[in-house]
N, C-alpha and C positions, 0 to 999 in steps of 0.2 A: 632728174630721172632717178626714181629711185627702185631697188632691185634686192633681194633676197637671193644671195651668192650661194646658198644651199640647195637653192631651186633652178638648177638651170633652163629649165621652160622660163622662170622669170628673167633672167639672166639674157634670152635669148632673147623677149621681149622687149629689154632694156636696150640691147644692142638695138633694133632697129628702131626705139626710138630717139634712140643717140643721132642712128643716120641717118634721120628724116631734119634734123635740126642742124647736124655738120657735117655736110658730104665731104668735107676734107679736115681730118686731126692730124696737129702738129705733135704731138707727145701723148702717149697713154701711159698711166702709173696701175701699176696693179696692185693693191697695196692691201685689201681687205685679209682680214688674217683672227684666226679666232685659237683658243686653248681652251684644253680640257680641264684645266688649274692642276690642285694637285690629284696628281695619281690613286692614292686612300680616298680619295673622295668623288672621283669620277665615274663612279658607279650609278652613284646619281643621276646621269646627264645620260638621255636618249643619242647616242651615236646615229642611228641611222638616219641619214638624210630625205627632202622630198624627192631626189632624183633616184629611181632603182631601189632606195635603201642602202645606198653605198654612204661611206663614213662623210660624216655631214664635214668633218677638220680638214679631211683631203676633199671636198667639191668646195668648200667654200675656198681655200688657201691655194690651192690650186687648178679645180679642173674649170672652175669658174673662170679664171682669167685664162685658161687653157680657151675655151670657147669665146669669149670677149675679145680677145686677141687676133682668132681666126676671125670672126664678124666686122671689126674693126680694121682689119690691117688694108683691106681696099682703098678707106680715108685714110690711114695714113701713106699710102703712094701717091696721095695726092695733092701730098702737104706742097707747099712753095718754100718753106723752110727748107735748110740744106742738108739738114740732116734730122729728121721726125727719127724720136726715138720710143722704144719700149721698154719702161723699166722694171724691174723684177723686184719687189720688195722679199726679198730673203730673208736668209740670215745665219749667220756663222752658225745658230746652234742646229744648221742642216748637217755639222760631222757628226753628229748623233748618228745618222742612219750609216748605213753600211749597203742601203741600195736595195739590199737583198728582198725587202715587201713592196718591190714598187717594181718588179719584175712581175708580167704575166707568164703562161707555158700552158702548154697543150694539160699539162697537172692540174694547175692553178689559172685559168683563163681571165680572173681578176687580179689584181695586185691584192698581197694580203693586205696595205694598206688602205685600200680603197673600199674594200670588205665592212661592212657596217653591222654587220652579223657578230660580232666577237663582243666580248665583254670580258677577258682579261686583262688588268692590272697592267701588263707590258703593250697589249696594243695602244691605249689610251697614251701611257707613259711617252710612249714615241710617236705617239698619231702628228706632233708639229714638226719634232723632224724630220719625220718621212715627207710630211708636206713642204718644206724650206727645200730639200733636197730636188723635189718633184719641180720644182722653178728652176732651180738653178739650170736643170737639168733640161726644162724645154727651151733657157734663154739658149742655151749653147745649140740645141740639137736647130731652134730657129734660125740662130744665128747663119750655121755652117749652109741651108735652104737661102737664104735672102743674099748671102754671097754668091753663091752659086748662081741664081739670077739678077746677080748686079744690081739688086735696088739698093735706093740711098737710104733706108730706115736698118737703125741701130736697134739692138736689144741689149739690155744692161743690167747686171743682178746689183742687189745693193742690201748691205744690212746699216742697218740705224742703232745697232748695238741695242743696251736697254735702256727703254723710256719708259717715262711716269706717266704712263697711259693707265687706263682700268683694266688691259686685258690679263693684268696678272687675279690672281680670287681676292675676295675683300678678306679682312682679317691682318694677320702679321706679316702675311709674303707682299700683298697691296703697300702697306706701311713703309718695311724696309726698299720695296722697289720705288716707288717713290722718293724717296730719303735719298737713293745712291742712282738711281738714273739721270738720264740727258733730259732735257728738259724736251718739251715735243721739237722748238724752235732750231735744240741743237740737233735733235733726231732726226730733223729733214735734212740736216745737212749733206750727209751723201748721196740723198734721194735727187737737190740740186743739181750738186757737182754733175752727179752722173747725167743729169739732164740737158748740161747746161756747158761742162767743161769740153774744148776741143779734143784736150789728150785726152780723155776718155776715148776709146774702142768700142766696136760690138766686140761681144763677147766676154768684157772682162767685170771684174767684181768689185765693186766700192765699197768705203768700210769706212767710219767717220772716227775709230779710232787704231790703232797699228799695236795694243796690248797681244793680241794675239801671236805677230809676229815675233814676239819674246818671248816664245816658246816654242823653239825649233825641232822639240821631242816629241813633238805633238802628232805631229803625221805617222812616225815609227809609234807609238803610241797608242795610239788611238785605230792605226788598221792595221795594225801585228796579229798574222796569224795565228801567233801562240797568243796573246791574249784573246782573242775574238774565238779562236777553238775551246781558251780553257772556261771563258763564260757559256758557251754553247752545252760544253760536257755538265759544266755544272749546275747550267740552267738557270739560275739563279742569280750569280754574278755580275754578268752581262759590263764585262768591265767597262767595252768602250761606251755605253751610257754613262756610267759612273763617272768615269775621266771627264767624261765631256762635260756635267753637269757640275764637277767639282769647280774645270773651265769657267765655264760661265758666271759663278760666283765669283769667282779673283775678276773677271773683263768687268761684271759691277763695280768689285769695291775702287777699282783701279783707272777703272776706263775714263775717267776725266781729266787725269795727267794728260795723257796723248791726244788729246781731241783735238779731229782734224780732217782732212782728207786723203784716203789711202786708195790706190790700185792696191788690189790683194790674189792670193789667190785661193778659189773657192778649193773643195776635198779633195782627193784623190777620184773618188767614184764619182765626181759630178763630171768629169772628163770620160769616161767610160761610152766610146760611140756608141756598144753593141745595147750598152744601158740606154742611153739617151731612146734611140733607134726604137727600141723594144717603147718604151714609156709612149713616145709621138706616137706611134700608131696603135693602138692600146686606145689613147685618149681621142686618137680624131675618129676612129669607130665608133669610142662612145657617144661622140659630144652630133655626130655625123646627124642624127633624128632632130636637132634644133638649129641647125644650121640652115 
């Protein structure tokens, strides 16, 4: 079955002919994920998606498997496995966001991220971490639902760190990311674990290396009011991007020391009920016309 994750009428399609073929899934991976490359250069690249014209990075990385999940999650209550899981292909560089553009309001009735109407330099910049975040963020808000009525299906975020896949742009950044990422083989590795390890939990985050964790400044850091206010004044700065993106270049050069598997724990604002809360219904309104 094949599907255009930026189209959710095709998406929606997919799904039922998923269900015509498997009235009951053991495990769903969500794992489709797309980038704008770099940011000087994404000006090039049509943002607005087939659905709405909303951001093609956020329906395809997110609100795609937002809907695919809901369609699906029938088969999976009716897996014979003991525990059918949902995994969340994330990823750490979701501290990027701050939350703050994946909140709708009587103001702003779409999420700025969601919005495919912009064409500045910082939507684009951040369009995958707003979308990394946006998972992480429906595993939980599912989660806390599927406990509440006792079923046996887990939901599981998981980052694969970086691999030497195409989705980085061709040229130098392709090059070097290949040269210093996981290989795909070791990439899946926490996508496994998560699928597959008993002590894994719903609700918790898998990480196939623990570079991260040796950096305990990072939380104070990265959502310190005084730096998040002094980028905001300045406009410009936008420190906790900068951090984070500095981040991500040391988990490259570094990330194959530690390679393994980690329970971790996702941001700060991926735990945010009132966040979650707001995003889930936001999205099941949207996604509600291909259901």
């Amino acid at each position: 079955v094949v599907a255009d994750l930026s189209d959710l009428s095709a998406v929606s399609k997919a799904s039922d002919a998923i269900l015509d073929q498997f009235p009951a899934i053991d495990y769903l991976v969500n794992n489709a994920g797309i980038h704008y490359g770099a940011p000087w250069k994404s000006h090039e690249i049509e943002i607005a998606s087939a659905t709405k014209g909303l951001d093609k990075c956020f329906v395809t990385n997110y609100l795609s498997h937002f809907l695919l999940t809901e369609k699906l999650l029938p088969a999976l209550e009716k897996s014979n496995v003991a525990s059918p899981r949902i995994i969340q292909v994330s990823s750490t560089y979701h501290w990027l966001s701050d939350g703050f553009s994946l909140a709708s309001s009587e103001a702003s009735p779409v999420p700025l991220a969601a919005r495919g109407d912009f064409y500045d330099y910082r939507h684009r910049a951040t369009a995958y971490g707003n979308s990394k975040l946006a998972q992480v963020l429906h595993a939980l808000a599912l989660d806390r639902r599927l406990s509440a009525e006792g079923s046996k299906v887990s939901v599981v975020s998981v980052c694969p760190a970086w691999v030497g896949t195409d989705i980085a742009p061709e040229g130098f950044m392709r090059t070097v990311v290949k040269t210093f990422a996981f290989s795909t083989e070791q990439g899946i590795y926490s996508l496994l674990n998560a699928m597959f390890r008993p002590e894994v939990k719903s609700g918790d985050f898998v990480g196939n290396t623990n570079v991260v964790t040796h950096f305990p400044m990072k939380s104070t850091l990265i959502t310190s009011n005084l730096k998040l206010n002094l980028g905001k004044t300045l406009g410009v700065v936008h420190m906790r991007e900068q951090f984070t993106d500095t981040l991500a270049m040391v988990l490259m050069a570094v990330q194959r020391f530690t390679f393994g598997w980690y329970i971790q724990k996702s941001s700060p604002e991926s735990y945010d009920e009132e966040l979650q809360e707001n995003l889930w219904e936001w999205s099941k309104a949207t996604v509600k016309e291909w259901m």
